[in-house]
C-alpha distance (Angstrom), angle and dihedral (degrees) to the residues before:
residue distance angle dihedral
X1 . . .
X2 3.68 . .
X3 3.72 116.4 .
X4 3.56 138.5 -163.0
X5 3.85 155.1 -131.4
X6 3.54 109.7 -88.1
X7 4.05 118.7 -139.5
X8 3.71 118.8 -152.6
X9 3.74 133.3 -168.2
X10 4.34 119.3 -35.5
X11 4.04 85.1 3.0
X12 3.89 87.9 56.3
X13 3.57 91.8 48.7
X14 3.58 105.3 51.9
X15 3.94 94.3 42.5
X16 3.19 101.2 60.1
X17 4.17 95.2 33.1
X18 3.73 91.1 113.4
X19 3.76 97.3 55.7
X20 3.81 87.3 48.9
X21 3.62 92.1 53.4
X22 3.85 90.2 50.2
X23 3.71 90.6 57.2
X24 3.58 91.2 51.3
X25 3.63 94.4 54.5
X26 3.65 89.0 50.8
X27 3.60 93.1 51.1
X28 3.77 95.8 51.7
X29 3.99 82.6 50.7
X30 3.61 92.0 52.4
X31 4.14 88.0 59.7
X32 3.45 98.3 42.1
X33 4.30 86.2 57.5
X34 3.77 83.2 43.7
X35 3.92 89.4 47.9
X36 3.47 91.0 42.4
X37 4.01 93.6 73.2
X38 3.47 90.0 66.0
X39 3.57 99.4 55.1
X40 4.31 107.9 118.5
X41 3.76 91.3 -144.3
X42 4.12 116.0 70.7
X43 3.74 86.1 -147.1
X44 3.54 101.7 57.8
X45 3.95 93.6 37.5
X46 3.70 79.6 60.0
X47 3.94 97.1 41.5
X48 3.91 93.0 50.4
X49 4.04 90.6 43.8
X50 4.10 94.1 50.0
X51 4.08 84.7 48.9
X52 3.93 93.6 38.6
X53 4.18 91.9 54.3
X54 3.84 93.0 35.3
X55 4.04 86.7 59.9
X56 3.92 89.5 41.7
X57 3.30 88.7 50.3
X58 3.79 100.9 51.6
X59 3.93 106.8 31.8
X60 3.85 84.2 43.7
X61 3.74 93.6 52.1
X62 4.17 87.5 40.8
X63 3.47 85.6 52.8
X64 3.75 96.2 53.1
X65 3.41 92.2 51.6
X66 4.11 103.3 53.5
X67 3.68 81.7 39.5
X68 3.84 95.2 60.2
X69 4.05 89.0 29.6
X70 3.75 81.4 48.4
X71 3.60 95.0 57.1
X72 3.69 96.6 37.0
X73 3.82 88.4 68.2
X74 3.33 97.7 49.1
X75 3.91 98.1 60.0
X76 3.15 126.1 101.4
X77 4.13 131.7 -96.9
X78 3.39 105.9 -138.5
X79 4.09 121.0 -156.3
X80 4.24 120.9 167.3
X81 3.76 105.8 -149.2
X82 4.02 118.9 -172.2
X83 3.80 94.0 -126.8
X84 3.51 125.8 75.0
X85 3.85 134.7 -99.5
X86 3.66 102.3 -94.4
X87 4.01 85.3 54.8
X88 3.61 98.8 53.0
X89 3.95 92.8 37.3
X90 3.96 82.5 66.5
X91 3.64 96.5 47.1
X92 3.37 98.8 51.8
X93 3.72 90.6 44.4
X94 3.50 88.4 59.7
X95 3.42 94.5 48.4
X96 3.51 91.9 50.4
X97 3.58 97.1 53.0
X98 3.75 94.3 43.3
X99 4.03 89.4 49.7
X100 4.19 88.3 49.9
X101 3.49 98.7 -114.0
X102 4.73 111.3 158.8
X103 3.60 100.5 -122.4
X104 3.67 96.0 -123.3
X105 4.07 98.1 178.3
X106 4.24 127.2 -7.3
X107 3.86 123.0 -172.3
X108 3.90 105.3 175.4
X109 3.60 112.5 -113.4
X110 3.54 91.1 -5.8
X111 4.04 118.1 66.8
X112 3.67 132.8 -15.1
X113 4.13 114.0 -164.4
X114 3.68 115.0 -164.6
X115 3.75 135.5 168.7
X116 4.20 123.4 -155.8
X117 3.98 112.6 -159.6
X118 3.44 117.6 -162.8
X119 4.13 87.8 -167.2
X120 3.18 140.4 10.8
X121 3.44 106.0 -110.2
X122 4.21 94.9 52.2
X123 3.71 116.4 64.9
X124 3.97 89.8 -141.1
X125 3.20 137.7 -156.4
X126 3.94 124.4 -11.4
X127 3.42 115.1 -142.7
X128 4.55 115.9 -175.1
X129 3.75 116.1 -170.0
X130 3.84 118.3 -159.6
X131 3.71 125.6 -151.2
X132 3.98 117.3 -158.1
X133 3.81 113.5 155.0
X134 3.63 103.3 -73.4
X135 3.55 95.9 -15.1
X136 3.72 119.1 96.9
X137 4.17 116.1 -168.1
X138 4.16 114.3 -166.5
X139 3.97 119.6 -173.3
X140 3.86 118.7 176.0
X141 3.67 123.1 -171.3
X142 3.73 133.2 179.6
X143 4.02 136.2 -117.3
X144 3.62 100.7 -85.7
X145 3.91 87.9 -161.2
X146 3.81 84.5 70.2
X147 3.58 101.4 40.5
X148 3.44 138.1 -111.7
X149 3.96 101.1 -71.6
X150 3.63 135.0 174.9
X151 3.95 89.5 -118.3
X152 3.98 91.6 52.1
X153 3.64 92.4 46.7
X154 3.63 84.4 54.6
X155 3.75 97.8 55.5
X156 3.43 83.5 45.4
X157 3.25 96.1 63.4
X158 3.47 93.0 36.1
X159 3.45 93.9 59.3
X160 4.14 94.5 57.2
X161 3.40 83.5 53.4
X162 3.61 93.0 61.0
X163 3.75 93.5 51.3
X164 3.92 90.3 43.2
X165 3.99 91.9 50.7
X166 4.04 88.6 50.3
X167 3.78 92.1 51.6
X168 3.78 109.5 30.9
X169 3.74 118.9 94.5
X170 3.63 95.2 8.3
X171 4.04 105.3 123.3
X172 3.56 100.6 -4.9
């Protein structure tokens, strides 16, 4: 069972903001085919339709993909250590401090919540550590008010590594 980062309130919001928009776009497509029926002239009917199911077609299909992209992210890297939680809380803290990361939230031996801003204007990357015995679970997800770039993606993914490399082989 995999499980994932869980979004609450303004953060929710904002993350998934582009899949919302998709689905509004395909809504307003769905009315103009709907619209489109009562057109007088056959050639517009059929004009309006083509457009109508072209735009379904691609901001539903957009939206399918940041949705499952979306989701992807937000799942959680899994690594099984052979020390206990308390032990791999402090290595990744110190990894986390060493690498820069603000210390946005810390419960020891049970979650560490950081964020790593490349600027100060974007709010960067979020990074949550999980702590379960001698299980350790990383997500990282990107600024969604910058969008979802290759390069974030890549500090994203750079930044489980991080946590992964300060856990793994330790103890087992």
């Amino acid at each position: 069972m995999t499980e994932h980062l869980e979004l609450a309130g303004r953060d929710r919001v904002r993350y998934f903001a582009p899949t919302a928009i998709c689905v509004y776009l395909a809504v307003i497509c769905t009315v103009l085919i709907i619209v489109s029926a009562f057109l007088v002239t056959i050639q517009n009917a059929v004009a309006v339709t083509a457009a109508g199911i072209f735009g379904l077609a691609m901001s539903g299909g957009l939206g399918i993909v940041f949705w499952k992209a979306q989701r992807r992210d937000l799942q959680f890297t899994r690594v099984i250590t052979g020390l206990d939680a308390a032990s791999n809380f402090e290595a990744v803290l110190c990894a986390a401090r060493h690498a820069g990361w603000r210390i946005v939230r810390q419960e020891a031996a049970l979650r560490l919540d950081a964020a790593s801003s490349t600027s100060l204007l974007d709010a960067g990357e979020r990074i949550t550590v999980l702590f379960r015995g001698a299980d350790v679970l990383v997500a990282s997800i990107c600024d969604p008010s910058i969008g979802f770039s290759l390069v974030g993606r890549r500090h994203c993914a750079a930044h489980r590594d991080l946590v992964l490399r300060a856990v793994a082989g330790r103890g087992a």
